[in-house]
N, CA, C and O atoms as a GROMACS GRO file, in nm:
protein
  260
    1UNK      N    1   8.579   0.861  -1.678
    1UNK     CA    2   8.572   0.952  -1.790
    1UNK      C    3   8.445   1.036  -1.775
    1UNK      O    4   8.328   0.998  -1.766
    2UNK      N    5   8.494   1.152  -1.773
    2UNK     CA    6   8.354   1.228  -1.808
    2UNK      C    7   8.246   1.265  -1.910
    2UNK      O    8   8.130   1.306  -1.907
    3UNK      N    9   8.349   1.227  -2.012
    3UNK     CA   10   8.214   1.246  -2.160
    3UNK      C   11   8.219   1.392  -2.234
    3UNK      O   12   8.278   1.445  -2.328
    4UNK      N   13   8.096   1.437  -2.110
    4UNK     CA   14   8.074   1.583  -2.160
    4UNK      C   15   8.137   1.674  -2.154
    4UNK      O   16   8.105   1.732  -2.050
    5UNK      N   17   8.228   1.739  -2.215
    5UNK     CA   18   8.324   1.876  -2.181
    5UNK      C   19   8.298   1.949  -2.073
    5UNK      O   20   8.380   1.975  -1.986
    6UNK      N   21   8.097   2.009  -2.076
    6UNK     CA   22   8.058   2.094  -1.970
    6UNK      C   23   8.078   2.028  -1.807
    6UNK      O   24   8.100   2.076  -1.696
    7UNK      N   25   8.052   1.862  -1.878
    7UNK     CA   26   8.083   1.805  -1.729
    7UNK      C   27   8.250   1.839  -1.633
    7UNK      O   28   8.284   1.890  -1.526
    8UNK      N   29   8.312   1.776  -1.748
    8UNK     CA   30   8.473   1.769  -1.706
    8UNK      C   31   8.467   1.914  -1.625
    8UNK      O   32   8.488   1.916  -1.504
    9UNK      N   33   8.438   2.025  -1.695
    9UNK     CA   34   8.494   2.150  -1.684
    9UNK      C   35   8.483   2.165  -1.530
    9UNK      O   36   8.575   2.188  -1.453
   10UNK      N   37   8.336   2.146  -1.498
   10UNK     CA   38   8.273   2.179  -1.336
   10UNK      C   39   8.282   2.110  -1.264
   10UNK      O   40   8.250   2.136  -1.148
   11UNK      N   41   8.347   1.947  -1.319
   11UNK     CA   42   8.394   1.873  -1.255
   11UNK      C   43   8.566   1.922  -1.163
   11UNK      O   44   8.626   1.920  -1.055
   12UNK      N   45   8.571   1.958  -1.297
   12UNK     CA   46   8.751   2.046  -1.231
   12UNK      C   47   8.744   2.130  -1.178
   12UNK      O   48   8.836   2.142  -1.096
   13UNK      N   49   8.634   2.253  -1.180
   13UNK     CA   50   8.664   2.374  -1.072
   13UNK      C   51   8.564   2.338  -0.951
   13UNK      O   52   8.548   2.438  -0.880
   14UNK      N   53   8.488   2.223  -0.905
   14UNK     CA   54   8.436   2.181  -0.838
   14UNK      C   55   8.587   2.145  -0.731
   14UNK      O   56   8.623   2.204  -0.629
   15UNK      N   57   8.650   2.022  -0.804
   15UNK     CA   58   8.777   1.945  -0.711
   15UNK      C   59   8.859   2.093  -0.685
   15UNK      O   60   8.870   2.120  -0.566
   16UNK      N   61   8.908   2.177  -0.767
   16UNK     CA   62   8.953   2.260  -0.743
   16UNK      C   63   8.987   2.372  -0.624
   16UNK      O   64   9.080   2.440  -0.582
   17UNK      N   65   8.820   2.339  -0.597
   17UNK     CA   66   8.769   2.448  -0.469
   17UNK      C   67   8.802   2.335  -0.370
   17UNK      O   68   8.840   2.386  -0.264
   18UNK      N   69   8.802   2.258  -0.368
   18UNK     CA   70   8.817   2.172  -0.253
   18UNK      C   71   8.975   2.102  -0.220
   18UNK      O   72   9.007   2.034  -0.123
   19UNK      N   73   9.075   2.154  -0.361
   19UNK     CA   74   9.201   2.178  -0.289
   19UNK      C   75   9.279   2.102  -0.375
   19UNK      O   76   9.400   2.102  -0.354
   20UNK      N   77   9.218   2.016  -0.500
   20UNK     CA   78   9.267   1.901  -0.624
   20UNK      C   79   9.270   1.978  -0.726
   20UNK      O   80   9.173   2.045  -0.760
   21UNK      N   81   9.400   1.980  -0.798
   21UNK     CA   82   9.408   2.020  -0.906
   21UNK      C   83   9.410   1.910  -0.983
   21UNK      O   84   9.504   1.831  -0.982
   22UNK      N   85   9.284   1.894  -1.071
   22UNK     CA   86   9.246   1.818  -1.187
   22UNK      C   87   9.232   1.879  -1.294
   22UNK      O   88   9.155   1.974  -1.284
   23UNK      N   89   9.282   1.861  -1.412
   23UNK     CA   90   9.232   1.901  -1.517
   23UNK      C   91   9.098   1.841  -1.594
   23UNK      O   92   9.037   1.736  -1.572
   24UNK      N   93   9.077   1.926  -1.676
   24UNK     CA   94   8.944   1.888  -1.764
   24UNK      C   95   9.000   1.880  -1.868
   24UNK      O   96   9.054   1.986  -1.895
   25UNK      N   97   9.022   1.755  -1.989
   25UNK     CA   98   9.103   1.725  -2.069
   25UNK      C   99   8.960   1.730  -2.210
   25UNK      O  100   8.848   1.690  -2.176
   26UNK      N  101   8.980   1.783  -2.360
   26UNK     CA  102   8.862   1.762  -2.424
   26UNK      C  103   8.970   1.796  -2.541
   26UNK      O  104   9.092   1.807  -2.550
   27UNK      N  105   8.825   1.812  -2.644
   27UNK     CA  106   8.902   1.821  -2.771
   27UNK      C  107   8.921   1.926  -2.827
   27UNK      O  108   8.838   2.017  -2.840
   28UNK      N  109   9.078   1.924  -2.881
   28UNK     CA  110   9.093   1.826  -2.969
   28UNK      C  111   9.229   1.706  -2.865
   28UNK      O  112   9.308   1.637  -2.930
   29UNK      N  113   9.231   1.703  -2.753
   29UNK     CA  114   9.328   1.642  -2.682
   29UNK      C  115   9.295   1.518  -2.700
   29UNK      O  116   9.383   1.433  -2.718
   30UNK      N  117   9.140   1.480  -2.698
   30UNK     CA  118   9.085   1.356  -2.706
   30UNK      C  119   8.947   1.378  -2.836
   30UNK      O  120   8.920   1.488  -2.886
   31UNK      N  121   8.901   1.295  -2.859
   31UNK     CA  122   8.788   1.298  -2.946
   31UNK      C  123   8.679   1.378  -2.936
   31UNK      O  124   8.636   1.346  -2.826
   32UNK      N  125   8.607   1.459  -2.978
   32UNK     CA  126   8.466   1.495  -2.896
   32UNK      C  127   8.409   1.412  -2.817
   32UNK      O  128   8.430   1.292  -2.836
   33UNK      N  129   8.348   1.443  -2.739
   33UNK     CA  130   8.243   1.358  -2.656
   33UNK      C  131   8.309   1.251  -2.586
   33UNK      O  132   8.272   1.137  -2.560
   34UNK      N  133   8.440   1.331  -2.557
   34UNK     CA  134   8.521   1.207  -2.484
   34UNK      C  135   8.610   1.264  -2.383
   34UNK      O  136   8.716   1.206  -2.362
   35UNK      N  137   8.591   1.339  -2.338
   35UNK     CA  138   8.626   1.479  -2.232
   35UNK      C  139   8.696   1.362  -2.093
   35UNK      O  140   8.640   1.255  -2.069
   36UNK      N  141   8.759   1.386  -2.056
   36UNK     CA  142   8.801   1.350  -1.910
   36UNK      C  143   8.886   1.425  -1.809
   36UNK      O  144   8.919   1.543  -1.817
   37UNK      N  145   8.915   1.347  -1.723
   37UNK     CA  146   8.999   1.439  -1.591
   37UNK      C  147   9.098   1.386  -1.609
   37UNK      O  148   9.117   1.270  -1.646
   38UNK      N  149   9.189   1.484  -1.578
   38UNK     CA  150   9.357   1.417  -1.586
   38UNK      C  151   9.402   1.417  -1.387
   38UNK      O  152   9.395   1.517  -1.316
   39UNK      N  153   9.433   1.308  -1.351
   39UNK     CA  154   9.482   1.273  -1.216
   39UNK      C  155   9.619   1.254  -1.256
   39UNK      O  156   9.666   1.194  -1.352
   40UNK      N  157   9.684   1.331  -1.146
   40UNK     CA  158   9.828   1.277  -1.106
   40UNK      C  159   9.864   1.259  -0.990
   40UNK      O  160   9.879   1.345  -0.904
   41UNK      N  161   9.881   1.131  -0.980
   41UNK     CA  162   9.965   1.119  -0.824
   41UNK      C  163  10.078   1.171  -0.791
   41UNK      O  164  10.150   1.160  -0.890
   42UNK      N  165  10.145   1.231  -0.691
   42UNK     CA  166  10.292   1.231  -0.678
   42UNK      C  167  10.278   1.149  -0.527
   42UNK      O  168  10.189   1.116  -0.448
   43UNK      N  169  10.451   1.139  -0.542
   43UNK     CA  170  10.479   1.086  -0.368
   43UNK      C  171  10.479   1.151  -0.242
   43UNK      O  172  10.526   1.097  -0.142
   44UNK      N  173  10.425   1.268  -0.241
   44UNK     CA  174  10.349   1.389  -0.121
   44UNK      C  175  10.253   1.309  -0.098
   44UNK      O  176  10.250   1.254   0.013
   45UNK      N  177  10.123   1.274  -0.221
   45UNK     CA  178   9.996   1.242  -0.155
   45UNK      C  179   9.987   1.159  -0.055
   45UNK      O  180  10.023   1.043  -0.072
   46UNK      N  181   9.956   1.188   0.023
   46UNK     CA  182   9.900   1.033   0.126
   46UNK      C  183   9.777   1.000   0.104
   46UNK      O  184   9.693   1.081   0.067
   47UNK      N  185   9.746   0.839   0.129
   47UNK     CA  186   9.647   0.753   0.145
   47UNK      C  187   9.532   0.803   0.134
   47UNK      O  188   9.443   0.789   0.051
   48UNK      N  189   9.551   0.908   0.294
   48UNK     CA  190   9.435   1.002   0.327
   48UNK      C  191   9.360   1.052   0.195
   48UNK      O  192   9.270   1.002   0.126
   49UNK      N  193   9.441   1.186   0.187
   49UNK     CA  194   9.437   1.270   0.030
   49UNK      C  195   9.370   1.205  -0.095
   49UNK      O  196   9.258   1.220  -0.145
   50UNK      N  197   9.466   1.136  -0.126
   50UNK     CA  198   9.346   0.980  -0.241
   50UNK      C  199   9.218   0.938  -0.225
   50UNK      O  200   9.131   0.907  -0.306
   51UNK      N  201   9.223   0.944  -0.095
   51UNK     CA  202   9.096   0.862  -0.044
   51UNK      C  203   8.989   0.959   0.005
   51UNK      O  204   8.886   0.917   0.057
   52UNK      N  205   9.017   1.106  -0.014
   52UNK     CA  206   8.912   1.224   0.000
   52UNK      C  207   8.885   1.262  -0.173
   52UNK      O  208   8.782   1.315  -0.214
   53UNK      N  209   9.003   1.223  -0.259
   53UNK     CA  210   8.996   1.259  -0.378
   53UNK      C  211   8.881   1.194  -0.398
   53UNK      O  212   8.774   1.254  -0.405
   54UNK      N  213   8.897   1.040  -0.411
   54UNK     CA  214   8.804   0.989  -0.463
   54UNK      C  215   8.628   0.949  -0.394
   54UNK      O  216   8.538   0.885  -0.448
   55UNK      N  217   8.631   1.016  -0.260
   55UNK     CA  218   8.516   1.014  -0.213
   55UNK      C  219   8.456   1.148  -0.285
   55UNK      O  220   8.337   1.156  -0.314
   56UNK      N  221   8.554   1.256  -0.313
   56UNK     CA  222   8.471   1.342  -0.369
   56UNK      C  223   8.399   1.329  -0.471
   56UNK      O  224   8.283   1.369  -0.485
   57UNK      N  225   8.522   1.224  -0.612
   57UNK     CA  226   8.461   1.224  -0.732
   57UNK      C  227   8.306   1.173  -0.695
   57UNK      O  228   8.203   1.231  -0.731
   58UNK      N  229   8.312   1.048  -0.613
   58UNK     CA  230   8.167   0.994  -0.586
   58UNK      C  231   8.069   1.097  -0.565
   58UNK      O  232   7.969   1.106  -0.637
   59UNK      N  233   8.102   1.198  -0.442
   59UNK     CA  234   7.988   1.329  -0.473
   59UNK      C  235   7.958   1.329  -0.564
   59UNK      O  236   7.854   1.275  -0.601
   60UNK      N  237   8.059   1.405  -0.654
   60UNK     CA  238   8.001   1.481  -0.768
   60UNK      C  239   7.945   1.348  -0.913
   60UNK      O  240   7.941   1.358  -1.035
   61UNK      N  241   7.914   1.239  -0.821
   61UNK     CA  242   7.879   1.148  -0.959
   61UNK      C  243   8.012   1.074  -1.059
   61UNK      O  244   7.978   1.009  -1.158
   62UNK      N  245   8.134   1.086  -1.030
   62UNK     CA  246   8.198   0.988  -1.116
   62UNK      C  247   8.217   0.876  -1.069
   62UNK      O  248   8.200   0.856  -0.949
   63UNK      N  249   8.259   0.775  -1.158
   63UNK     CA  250   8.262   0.652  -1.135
   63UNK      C  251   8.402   0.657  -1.121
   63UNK      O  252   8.470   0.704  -1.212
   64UNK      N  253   8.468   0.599  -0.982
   64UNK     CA  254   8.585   0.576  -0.966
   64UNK      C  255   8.614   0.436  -0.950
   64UNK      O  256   8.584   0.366  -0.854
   65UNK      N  257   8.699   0.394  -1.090
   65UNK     CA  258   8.731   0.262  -1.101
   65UNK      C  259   8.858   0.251  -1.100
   65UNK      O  260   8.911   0.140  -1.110
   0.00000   0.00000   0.00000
């Protein structure tokens, strides 16, 4: 979860540029101060793909649990 809206936002056109379409989810979708990324898998992704997704979030600081 990202929290901060400003985070989510640059969090998403960050993945964006690098080829992930994530959304930046905030309110009123969720509570204030409760902002997150919306992931979807489909059955295209491969292993690979997932596994660059989530080395990126680590760049940019999220916690991928």
């Amino acid at each position: 979860m990202a929290e901060d809206e400003g985070k989510a936002v640059e969090l998403s056109r960050c993945l964006y540029a690098l080829g992930y379409y994530v959304t930046a989810i905030r309110y009123p979708s969720v509570p204030r101060d409760k902002a997150r990324l919306r992931i979807s898998r489909m059955a295209t992704h491969t292993h690979q793909k997932l596994e660059r997704l989530v080395n990126a979030l680590k760049h940019f600081g999220m916690d991928c649990r």
